[in-house]
N, C-alpha and C positions, 0 to 999 in steps of 0.2 A: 271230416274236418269242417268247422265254421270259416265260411268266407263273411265278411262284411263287405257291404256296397254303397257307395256313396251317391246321389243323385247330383245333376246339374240345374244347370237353368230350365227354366220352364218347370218345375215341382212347385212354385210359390204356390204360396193362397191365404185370403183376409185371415189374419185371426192364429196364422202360423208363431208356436213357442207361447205361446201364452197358458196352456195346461202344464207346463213347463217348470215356467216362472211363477205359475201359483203353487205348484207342488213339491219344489227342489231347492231347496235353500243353495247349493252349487250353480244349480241354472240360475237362479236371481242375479250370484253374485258377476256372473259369468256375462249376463244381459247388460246389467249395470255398468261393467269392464267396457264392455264394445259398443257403449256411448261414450264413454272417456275418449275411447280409442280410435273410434272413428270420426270424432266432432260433430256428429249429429244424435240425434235421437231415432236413433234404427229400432228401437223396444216397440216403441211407438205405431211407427208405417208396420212395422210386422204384424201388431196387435189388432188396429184400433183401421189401416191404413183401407182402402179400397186396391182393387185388382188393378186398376190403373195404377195408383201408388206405387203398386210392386212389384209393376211393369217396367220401371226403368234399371237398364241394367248396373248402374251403379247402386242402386239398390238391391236389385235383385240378386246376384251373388253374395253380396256379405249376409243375404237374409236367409238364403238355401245354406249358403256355410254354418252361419250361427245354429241353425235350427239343427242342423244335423252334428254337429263339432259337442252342442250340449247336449243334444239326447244323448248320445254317446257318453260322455263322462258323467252322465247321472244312472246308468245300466250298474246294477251293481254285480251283474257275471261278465261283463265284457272284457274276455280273453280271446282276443282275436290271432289268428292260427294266417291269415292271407287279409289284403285288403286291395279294393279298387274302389276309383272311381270314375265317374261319367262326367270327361269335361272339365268344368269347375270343380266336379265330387273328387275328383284327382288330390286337390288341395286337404280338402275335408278328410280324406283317405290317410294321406302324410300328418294330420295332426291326430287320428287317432293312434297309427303306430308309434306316433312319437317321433318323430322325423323331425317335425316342428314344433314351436311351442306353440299357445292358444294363438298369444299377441301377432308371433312372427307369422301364421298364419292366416290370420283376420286380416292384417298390414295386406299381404301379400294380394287377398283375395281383393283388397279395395281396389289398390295400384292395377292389378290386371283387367276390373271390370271400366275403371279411368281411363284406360289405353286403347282399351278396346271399344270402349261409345265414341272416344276422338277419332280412331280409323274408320267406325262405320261412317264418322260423319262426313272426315275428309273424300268417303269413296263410297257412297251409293251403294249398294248390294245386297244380294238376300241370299235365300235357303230353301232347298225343296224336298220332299218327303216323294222319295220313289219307292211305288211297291209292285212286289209281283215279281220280278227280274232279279237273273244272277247278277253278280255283282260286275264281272268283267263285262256284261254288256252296257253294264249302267257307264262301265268306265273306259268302253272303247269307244259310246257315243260322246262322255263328255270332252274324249282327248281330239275326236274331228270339230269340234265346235269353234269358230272365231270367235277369241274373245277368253277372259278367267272364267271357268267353270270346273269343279274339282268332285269328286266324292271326298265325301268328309267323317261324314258317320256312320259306320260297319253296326248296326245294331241290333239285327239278327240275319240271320236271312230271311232272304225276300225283302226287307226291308233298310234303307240307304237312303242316306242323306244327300244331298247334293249342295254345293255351296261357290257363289261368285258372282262376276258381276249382273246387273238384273237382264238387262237383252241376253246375255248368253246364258242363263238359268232361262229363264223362256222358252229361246230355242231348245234348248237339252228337252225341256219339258216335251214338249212336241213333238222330237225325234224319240224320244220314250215312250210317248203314247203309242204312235207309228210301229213301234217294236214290239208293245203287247205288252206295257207297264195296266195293271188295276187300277193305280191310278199314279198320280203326275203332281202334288201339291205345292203351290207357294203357300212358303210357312210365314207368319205374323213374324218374322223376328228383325232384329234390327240391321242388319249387314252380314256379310259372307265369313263368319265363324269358322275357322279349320281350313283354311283356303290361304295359297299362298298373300290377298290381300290384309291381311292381318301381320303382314310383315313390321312396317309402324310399331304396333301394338307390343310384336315381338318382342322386338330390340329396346322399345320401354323398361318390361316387363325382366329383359335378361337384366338388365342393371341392378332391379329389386332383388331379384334370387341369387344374385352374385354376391350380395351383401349382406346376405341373411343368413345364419346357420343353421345348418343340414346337418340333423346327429343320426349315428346309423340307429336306424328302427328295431322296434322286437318283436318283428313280424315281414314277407316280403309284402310288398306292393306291386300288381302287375298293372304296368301303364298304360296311358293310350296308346304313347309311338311304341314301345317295343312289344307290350302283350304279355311277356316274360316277369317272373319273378326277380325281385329287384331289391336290394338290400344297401348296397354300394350308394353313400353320400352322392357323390362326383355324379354318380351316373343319372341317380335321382335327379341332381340341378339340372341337367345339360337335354333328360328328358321331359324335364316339367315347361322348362325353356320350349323344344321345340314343339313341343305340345297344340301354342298355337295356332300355328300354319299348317300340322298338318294333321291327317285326321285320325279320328276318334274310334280305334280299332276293338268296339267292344264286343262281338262274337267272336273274336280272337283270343281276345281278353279273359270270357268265360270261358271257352274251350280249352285255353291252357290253364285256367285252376280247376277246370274239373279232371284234366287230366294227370294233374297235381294233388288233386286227393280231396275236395272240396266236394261236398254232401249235402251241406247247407248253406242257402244264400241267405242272407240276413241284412235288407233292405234300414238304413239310419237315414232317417231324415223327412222332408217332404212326400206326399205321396206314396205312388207304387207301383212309378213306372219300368222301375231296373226289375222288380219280379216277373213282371211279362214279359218282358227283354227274354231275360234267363230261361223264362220254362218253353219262350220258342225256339230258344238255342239248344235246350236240353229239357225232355221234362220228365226225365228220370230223378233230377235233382228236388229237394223240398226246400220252400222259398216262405219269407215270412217276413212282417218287419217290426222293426223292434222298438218294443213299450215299457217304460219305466212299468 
């Protein structure tokens, strides 16, 4: 079975959908849509933009979603059999199954990454890249810590995100090293993503998806919070909702579509960070990504 994977943040890069939008009468139209639809010129920062440009996170989502939302509907075999994604690719995931439409989807993707540069701002916070350690020790040191500090992103083993406020990511870091982490990284991002601090951002964001229709998909989706296959509207919203406070269960994720019948991962979008994800999770699987 073909799985499709969607990437998150952190995939950009100058010059992203522009072999796209030269080669796809669909992607053109599709580009041109999501300057209407966004009120700026996203075509643009995507194309033309520098890394700083596409640095910011109000940018940076709708420009990971766009890029990968139209490679996808310019595939002319894309019958997808399972979908996920990473993150924000969660989103991108629900408009390829069909879950969403393009618009309600793009909408969605702006409103969450608005919500969420206001909470990083109202609250200071970062993110850490723990490697080398099980995951329960990463997550019995961050539960003795003073202070918000959470695991956040399950992304292979040995490898875990950490997320919360900055002294207490710190401290974590240091009692990880002390534990026998390879290494301990503050990540460049802008606040503590998947961490109950994005509560704010939440409850924003649940208003958006409350109001937006969820048609059932033709294909499942396995999500961050549950990991399972997922088909059910209702269930979709209530976990896209709690998606972002809390974390991002993607060795969970693959290991229950490979266990589900999934053979091939078929990386949409930016980059090609979900294929090495996958083949540390598994690398019996064959991973690849996908080109008009």
């Amino acid at each position: 079975m073909k799985a499709y994977v969607f990437p998150g943040q952190g995939a950009q890069f100058s010059g992203m959908g522009k072999d796209l939008y030269e080669n796809s009468e669909i992607a053109k139209e599709l580009f041109d849509k999501a300057n209407e639809i966004l009120g700026f010129d996203i075509k643009s920062i995507m194309f033309e933009g520098s890394a700083e440009d596409l640095k910011q996170t109000k940018v940076t989502q709708p420009a990971v979603f766009l890029h990968s939302v139209i490679l996808a509907k310019t595939l002319s075999d894309f019958k997808p059999e399972m979908v996920a994604g990473h993150s924000l690719g969660e989103i991108s995931a629900l408009v390829a199954n069909e879950t969403l439409d393009f618009e309600s989807g793009l909408k969605l993707v702006y409103k969450r990454a608005l919500a969420m540069q206001a909470a990083c701002e109202a609250n200071p916070s970062t993110m850490a890249a723990i490697l080398g350690l099980e995951d329960k020790i990463v997550e019995d040191a961050c539960a003795e810590i003073d202070g918000v500090v959470v695991a956040a992103n399950y992304n292979c083993p040995g490898q875990l995100v950490i997320s919360g406020e900055i002294e207490a990511v710190n401290l974590a870091c240091e009692k990880l090293k002390e534990l026998g982490a390879k290494r301990a990284l503050v990540l460049p991002v802008g606040g503590a993503f998947h961490s109950p601090l994005m509560k704010p951002a939440e409850e924003e964001l649940a208003k958006a998806i409350e109001e937006t229709t969820f048609n059932t998909p033709i294909c499942p989706v396995y999500q961050n919070v549950s990991t399972t296959d997922v088909t059910d509207p209702a269930e979709i919203k209530k976990n896209l909702i709690a998606q972002l406070t809390a974390p991002v269960k993607w060795t969970q994720s693959v290991q229950n579509m490979i266990a589900d019948g999934a053979t091939e991962f078929i990386e949409v979008g930016p980059g090609n960070t979900l294929q090495g994800l996958v083949k540390k999770i598994n690398r019996e699987v064959s991973t690849s990504s996908a080109q008009i």
